[in-house]
N, C-alpha and C positions, 0 to 999 in steps of 0.2 A: 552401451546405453549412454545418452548424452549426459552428462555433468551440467549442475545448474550452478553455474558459473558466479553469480548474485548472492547465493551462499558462500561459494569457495570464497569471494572477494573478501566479505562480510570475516568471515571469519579470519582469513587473513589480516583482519585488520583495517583492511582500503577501502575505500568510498565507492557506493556506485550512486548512480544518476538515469532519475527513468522522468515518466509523464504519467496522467492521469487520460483515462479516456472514458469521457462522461458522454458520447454520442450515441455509442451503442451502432457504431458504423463499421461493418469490415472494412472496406476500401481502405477509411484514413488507420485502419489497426494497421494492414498490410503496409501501406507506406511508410509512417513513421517505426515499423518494425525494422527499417532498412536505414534508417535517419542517423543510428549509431548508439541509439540510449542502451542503455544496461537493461533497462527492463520497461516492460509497459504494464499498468494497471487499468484493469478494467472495474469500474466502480460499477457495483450492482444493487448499492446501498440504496442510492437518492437518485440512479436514474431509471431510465425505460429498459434498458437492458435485458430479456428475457437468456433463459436456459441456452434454446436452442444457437442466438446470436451470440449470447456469448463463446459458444463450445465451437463454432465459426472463427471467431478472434481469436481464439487462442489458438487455432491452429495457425491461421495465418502466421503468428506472430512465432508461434515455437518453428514453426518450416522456414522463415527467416534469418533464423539465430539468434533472436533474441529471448529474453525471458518473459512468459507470462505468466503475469499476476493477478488476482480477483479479488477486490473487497467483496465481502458477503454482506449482504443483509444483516446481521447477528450472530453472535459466535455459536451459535446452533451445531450440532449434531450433522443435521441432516444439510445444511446449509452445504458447510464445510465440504461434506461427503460427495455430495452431487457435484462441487465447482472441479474437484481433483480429480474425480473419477472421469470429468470428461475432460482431462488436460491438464490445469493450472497446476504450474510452478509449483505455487504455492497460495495463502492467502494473507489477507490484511484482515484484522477484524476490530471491525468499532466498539468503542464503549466499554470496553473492558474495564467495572471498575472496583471488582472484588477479587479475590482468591479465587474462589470457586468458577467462575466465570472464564480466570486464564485457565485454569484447570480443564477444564471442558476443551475448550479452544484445542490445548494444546494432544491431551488425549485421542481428540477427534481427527487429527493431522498424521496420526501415526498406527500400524497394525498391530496387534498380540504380537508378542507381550507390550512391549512399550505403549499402548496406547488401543485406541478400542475402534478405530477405522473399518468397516465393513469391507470384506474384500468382494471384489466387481467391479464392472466396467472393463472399457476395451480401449478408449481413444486415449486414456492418458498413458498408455504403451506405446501407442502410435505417437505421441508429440514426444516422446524419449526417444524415438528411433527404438524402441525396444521390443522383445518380444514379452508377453504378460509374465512369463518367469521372472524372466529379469528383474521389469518390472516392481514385482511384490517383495525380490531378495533386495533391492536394492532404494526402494520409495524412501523409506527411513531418513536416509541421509541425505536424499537430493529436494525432500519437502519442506520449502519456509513458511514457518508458522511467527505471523508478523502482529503483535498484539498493541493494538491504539491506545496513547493514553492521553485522553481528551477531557478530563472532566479533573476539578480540581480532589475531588477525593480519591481518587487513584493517585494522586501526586502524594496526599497527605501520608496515605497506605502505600508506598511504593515497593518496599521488599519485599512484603509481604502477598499482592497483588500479582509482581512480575518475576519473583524470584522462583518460578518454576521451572524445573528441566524440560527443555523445551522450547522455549521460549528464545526465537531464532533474532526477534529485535523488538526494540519500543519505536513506533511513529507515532509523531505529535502531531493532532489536528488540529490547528492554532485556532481554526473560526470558534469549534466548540469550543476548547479548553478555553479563549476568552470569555465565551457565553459564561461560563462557569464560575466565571469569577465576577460577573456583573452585578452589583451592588442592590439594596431591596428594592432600586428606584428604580435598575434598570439600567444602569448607565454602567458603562464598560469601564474595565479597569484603566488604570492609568499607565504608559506604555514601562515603565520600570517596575513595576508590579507582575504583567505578564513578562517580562526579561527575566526575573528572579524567578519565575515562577518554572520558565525553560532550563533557567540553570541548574533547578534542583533535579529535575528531567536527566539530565543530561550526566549531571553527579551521581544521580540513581543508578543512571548505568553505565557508569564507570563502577560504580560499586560492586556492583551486580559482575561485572564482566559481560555483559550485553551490548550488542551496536545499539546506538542509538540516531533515530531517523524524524525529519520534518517535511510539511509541506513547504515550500517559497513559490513568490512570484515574482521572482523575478531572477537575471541573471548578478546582480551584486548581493542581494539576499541569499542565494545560494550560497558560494563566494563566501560569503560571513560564514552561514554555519558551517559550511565546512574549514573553515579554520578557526571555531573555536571546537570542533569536533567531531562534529556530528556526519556521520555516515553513511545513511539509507536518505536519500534526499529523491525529493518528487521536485519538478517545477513545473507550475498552471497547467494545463491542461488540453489538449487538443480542441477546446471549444476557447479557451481564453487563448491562446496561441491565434488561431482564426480571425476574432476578434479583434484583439488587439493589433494586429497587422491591417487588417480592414480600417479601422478608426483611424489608424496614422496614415493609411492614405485619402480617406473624406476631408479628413482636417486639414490634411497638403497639400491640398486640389481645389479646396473650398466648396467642394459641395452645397447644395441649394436645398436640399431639405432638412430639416431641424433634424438633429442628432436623438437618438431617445436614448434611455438607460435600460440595459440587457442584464440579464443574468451574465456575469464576471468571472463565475467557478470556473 
């Protein structure tokens, strides 16, 4: 059975480095599976992404060598249940901002005794290279259960929220957890306020003995957090990746029709 390498890292202590895929495209899953990242995530959160295309990506990307991942929707039950059973790694889960909520999360990630995972399914035996024995002896240890913490009253409750067994890593979703913090008028924090706000993040799980993970955009934001710590790092996204390449070449060529503003994620 394959080893999910992203864990081993993780736990060892060392950083890994993946992407977001918000297209909901096998092709670019397949391609960038080959790219070199540690892992790809497929957001099923806030995109188009159905069942079927995702259980697609993830094979692509596990028959590649890399590791695939899935935000869920909500740290649901059933959510959880259905992404693993057809494949993923493991999950991401948004919004986590109580006890009870990681608790769920992290239960649902794991089979009797440890945890309360419904046994079935077939393909995520197939993306282990494994047979379903295997499998169910061995899911335990190779599934990451990755809990978001994006909203500022999870920061304020942090031990108490993330200090569950279980509990494979904290990712910070900076857009939310700014929302989070934006004042009665509406107007976003001041950039030292979210800085302190990441530190405590980050001290949490040190605390904790937990990895601790962000999103960046960019290649020297990465760069940063990884040297002041932080482990589980995403950067932009295979639609900002596209993008952003596209725009440096209109601008460099001078292109003749007015430039518009695009969704960024």
């Amino acid at each position: 059975m394959r080893r999910n390498r992203v864990k081993q890292r993780l736990r060892a202590g060392q950083p890994v480095i993946g992407t977001w895929l918000s297209l909901g495209n096998i092709i670019a899953a397949r391609f960038l599976a080959r790219i070199g990242f540690d892992y790809l995530t497929i957001d099923v959160e806030h995109t188009l992404a159905g069942m079927e295309t995702t259980t697609h990506m993830l094979a692509a990307i596990a028959d590649a060598g890399c590791v695939p991942l899935v935000r869920v929707p909500a740290g649901r039950h059933d959510h959880i249940k259905r992404m693993l059973d057809n494949g993923a790694y493991g999950v991401v889960v948004p919004m986590v901002n109580t006890a009870e909520q990681a608790r769920e999360a992290t239960l649902a990630c794991r089979y009797p005794p440890r945890g309360n995972r419904s046994v079935g399914g077939s393909v995520h035996a197939l993306n282990f290279e494994a047979t379903p024995a295997e499998y169910y002896a061995a899911a335990d240890e190779e599934i990451l259960c990755i809990l978001q913490c994006e909203h500022i009253d999870a920061v304020r409750n942090f031990d108490a929220v993330f200090g569950h067994e279980g509990v494979d890593a904290v990712f910070v979703g900076p857009n939310d957890l700014s929302a989070s913090l934006r004042d009665c008028e509406g107007r976003p924090p001041a950039t030292e306020v979210l800085e302190q706000t990441l530190a405590d993040i980050l001290q949490g799980c040190r605390r904790l003995g937990i990895p601790a993970g962000i999103h960046t955009f960019s290649i020297a934001e990465a760069r940063q957090r990884l040297n002041e710590g932080w482990q589980f790092i995403a950067i932009n996204s295979e639609l900002r990746f596209m993008m952003e390449t596209a725009r440096q070449v209109v601008e460099a060529l001078g292109c003749h029709t007015a430039a518009r503003e695009v969704a960024r994620y």
